[in-house]
N, C-alpha and C positions, 0 to 999 in steps of 0.2 A: 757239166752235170755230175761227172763221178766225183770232186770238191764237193759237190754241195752234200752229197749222200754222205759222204767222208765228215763235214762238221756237223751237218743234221745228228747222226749216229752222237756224235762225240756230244754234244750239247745233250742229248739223251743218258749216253753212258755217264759222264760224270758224275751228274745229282745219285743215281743207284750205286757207282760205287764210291762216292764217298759219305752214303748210308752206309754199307758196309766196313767202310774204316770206321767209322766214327763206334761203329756197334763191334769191331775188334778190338778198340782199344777198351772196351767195357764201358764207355759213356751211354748215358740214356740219349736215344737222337727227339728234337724237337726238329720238329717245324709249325714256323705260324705259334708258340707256346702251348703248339698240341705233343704230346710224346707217342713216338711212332711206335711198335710191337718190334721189341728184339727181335731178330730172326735168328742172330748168332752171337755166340759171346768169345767172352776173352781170348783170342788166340793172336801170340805175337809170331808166328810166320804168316799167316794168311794178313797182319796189319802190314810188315813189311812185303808180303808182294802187292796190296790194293796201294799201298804209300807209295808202288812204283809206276803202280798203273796211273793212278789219280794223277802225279808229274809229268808224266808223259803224256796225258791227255792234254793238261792244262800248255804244255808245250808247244802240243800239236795245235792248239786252237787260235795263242797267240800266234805262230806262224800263220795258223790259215787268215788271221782277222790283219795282219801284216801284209800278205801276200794279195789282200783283197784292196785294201790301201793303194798300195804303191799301183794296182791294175787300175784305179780311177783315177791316179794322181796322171800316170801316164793315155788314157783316156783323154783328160784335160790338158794336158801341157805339152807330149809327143806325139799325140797322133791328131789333136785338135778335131775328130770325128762326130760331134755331135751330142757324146753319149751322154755325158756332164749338164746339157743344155736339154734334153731328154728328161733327166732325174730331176731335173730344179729347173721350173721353167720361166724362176725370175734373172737364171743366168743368162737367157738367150735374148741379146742384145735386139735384135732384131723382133721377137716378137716384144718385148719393152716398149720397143720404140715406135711398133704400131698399136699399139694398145695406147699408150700415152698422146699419139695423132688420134685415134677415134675418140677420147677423150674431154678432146678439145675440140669436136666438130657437133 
């Protein structure tokens, strides 16, 4: 639960702050080819700390989306418990192989 809080937030913080990079460096920000209301302008310390936050998020996120990987990789292949078979349930050979017998009765 506390992961998930951890990349919810981050998946939240990024877009806001790198609205605020993008409105540090003095660029007008779109989105969708709408232009959003500067809130802030040209300031190169505050671009160089959100330019540190922005990396660091984006860091933390591919860890978390790595760390989330390798948990169903090992689900599937180390601990063989179900969960894989759970999430996708044309992996479970067994319910397959009764559906494909009702099938044919």
């Amino acid at each position: 639960m506390p992961l998930t809080m951890v990349s919810m937030g981050l998946l939240i913080a990024m877009p806001i702050v790198g609205y605020f990079l993008v409105g540090s460096h003095g660029h007008p920000v779109l989105f969708f080819n709408t232009q959003l209301p500067v809130l802030i302008g040209e300031n190169e310390t505050l671009q160089y700390a959100l330019r540190g936050l922005h990396i660091l998020g984006a860091i933390a996120l591919v860890l978390l989306l790595a760390m989330h990987i390798l948990g169903a990789l090992r689900h599937a292949w180390a601990l063989r418990d179900g969960v894989m078979e759970r999430m996708v349930p044309s992996l479970n050979r067994e319910s397959h192989e009764q559906s494909r017998s009702d099938s044919d009765t």
